[in-house]
Structure formats: C-alpha cells, structure tokens
C-alpha positions, 0 to 999 in steps of 0.5 A: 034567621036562616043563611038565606034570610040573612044572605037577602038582607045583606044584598038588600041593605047593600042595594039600599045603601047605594040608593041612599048615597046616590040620591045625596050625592046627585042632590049635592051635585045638582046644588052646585052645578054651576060651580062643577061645570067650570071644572076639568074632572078628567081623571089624571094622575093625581085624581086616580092617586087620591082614590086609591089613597082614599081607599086605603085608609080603611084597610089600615083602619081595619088592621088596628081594630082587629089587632085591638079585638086580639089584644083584649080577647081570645080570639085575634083574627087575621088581618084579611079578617078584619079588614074584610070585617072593618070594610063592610062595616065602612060601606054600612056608615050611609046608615045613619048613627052607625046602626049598620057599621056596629050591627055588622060587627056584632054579627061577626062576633056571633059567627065567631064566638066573639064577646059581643061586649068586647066587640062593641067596646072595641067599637067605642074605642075606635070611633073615640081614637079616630075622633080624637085624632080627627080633631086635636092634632089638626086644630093645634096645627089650624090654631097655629096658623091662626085659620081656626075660629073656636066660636063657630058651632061647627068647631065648637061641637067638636071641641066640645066632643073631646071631653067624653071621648078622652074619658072613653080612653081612660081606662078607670072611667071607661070601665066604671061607666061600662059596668054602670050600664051593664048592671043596669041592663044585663045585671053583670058586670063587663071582665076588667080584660076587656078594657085598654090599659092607659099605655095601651090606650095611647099606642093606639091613640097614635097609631089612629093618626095614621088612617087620618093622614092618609085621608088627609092627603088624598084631600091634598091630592084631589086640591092638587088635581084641580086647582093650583093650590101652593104647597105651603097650603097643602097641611092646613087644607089636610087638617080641614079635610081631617076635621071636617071628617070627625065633625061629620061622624059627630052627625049621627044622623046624617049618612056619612056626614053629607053636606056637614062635612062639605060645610066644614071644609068650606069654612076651614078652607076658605082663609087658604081659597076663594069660596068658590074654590073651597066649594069646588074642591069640598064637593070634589073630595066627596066624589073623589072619596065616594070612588074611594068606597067603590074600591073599598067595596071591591077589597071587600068583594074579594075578601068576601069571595077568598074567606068563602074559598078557604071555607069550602076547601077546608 
C-alpha cells in the first residue's frame, strides 16, 4: 500500500471513529435527557481538572507499553514514541474487539522492524495487566464495603475473566499456549525472550495500577463537579468507575464499552447515590472522558507533527 493510500485511511477511519462515537454518544444522551437537563455543566475547575486527569492516563499507559516492547525486544522506543504509538491505538478502541488499537500497533512494528509477534504479545500482556488491575483491587475494596454483589452478570463476567488473564501473566503458561498456536499457524515456535519472567510479570502488574488510579480519580473529580458526594464515598465511587471500565474492554463488540460501562457504574454506585444520581454522574463521565479522548487526539497531534519534524531534518 502506498504512503498516500495509507495516509487516506488513516484520515478516513479517523472521520469514521468520531462518527461512530458521536452518534453513541448523542443516543445516550438523548436517552437520558431529562436526567441531564437538571444538571449544571458549566465547566468548573473540577470538570476541566477530571479532563485532563482523564487524558493522562494514557500517556502514562503508553510509557509502560513501550518500556515493555524494549524490555523484551531489541528495539526500545522512546517514550514520546510510544506515547504517540499508544495514543492512537487509544483513539482506534471505538473499533470494536480492538482490531483498530492492535492493527495500529502492528503497523508501527513493520515500520520499525519490530517483531509483530513480540508486539502483539506486548499487546496481550497489556490488556491482561490492565484487566487485572481494573477488577481485583477495586472488588476486594468494593467487597469490603460490602457494595459489591458477586452474582450480578455483569460482576460475574468479570470475575470470571481473571481466570485466563492470570494465566496470561504466567510465564509457563502463557508460553506453552503461544506456541501451540504459532505451530499451528506459522509452523514455529515464538523466542522464549518474548515472554515476561514472573518477577517481570508482576512489576508491571503493579505499575498498571497506576493508569487505573488515575482514571479513578477523574471519576472522583467529575462526582465532586456535580453533585455533593462525601468524601468517605470518593474510594468506592473510584473503584465503580474503575471496574466499570474492565467490564466495558470485556465488551469486545461494543466500542469503547458504551452503555456497559454506564450500566455498571449505575449498579455499583448506587449503594453510595440515588439512581438518579448515579445516572447523572455515569453519563457525565462518559462526556467528561469523551474530552478526555479530545486531549488525547491533540497529544497524539503534536506528537505526530514533532515525530514528522524530526524525520525531515534528519
């Protein structure tokens, strides 16, 4: 495919992305209309506060990725790098099932040389630690507080999910399954180098709770924004939001998890809120996070221009 060819369909899955996501979004919102028209979203501080604490999730996300692709490669891109890689890959998850996040990743490695192997393993591994985080920590915390209901679909599917997911972090396992595959495939197996030792597995484990903090807390921000949430509320409400978002990348074929995620919140927020409330302040972080994807375009933006600067002077 030529560079012209390629440059189109990037612009055009871009159009189409913002498309897709805009008609969800305005069917959500036309849904719950009534709710929304009896809340003040003038921006405040904490409003514009959540979208940039929502933004930087993903660059912080990016940064663990690309440390991961050098760890177990050649090849270690630079932070900005992986940042503007990562960033993209962010914008494409309204594809649904992540064709676009992954395709979008494998096209770098080719441009790079990068083992397209090694990149989507990285890709595995990421979603599994990123999964992991978004369910386990903020349960036990929501079980604790005896806000969490383990026979609900929604949490059950969840749970459910942490079973091949831990296996994915397993090194053994993870390998032995890989390379079932690969024989089957591509008739070879995948370099041992390729695959994170357990203590590996678990540095990263604990380093992608913070991405999962940091998402939790712009929830906080958009609760505190808009209604009169006390503070003893602002944890669990955090962990709603945070299992919310692993149940929603569980919806392969929903983008961006839209209308699970919201359902979740609603469900784990309401011992805290009144439905209503919990209604409001779901379909608020869904715009909230929405701007936070605006910024994440425009970090991808300048990212893009400045990687494009650098090629031409050198």
């Amino acid at each position: 495919m030529s560079k012209s060819a390629k440059r189109f369909l990037r612009i055009f899955l871009t159009v189409a992305i913002v498309l897709v996501v805009g008609y969800f979004f305005a069917r959500t919102l036309a849904r719950n209309w009534d709710q929304l028209s009896d809340v003040d979203f003038s921006f405040s501080f904490w409003g514009v506060a959540s979208v940039v604490v929502f933004a930087s999730a993903v660059p912080v996300s990016g940064v663990l990725w690309g440390r991961m692709v050098g760890e177990l490669g050649s090849f270690r891109p630079s932070a900005l790098e992986a940042v503007r890689v990562h960033c993209l890959s962010w914008l494409l998850k309204y594809v649904p099932g992540q064709v676009g996040s992954v395709v979008n990743k494998l096209a770098w490695a080719v441009d790079r040389g990068v083992s397209k192997v090694l990149v989507t393993i990285t890709f595995v591994y990421e979603n599994a630690f990123l999964l992991i985080s978004s369910i386990l920590p903020p349960a036990v915390i929501l079980l604790g507080a005896g806000a969490l209901d383990l026979g609900d679909s929604y949490i059950l599917l969840a749970v459910m999910s942490l079973i091949p997911l831990v296996l994915v972090t397993n090194g053994p396992v993870f390998r032995v399954g890989t390379n079932l595959i690969a024989k089957r495939l591509a008739k070879r197996t995948v370099p041992d180098e390729y695959f994170l030792r357990w203590g590996a597995a678990m540095k990263y484990q604990v380093l992608y709770l913070i991405p999962r903090a940091i998402n939790g807390a712009g929830f906080v921000l958009v609760a505190v924004s808009l209604l009169d949430v006390p503070s003893e509320y602002w944890l669990p409400l955090a962990c709603a939001y945070v299992i919310a978002g692993g149940v929603g990348l569980l919806a392969l074929f929903v983008p961006s998890g839209i209308g699970v995620r919201e359902a979740v919140i609603v469900l784990l927020a309401a011992p805290f809120l009144p439905a209503e409330q919990a209604i409001i302040l779901a379909l608020a972080a869904r715009l909230y996070a929405t701007l936070g994807d605006v910024v994440v375009a425009a970090i991808y933006g300048i990212l893009r221009a400045v990687s494009r600067k650098g090629t031409v002077t050198t």
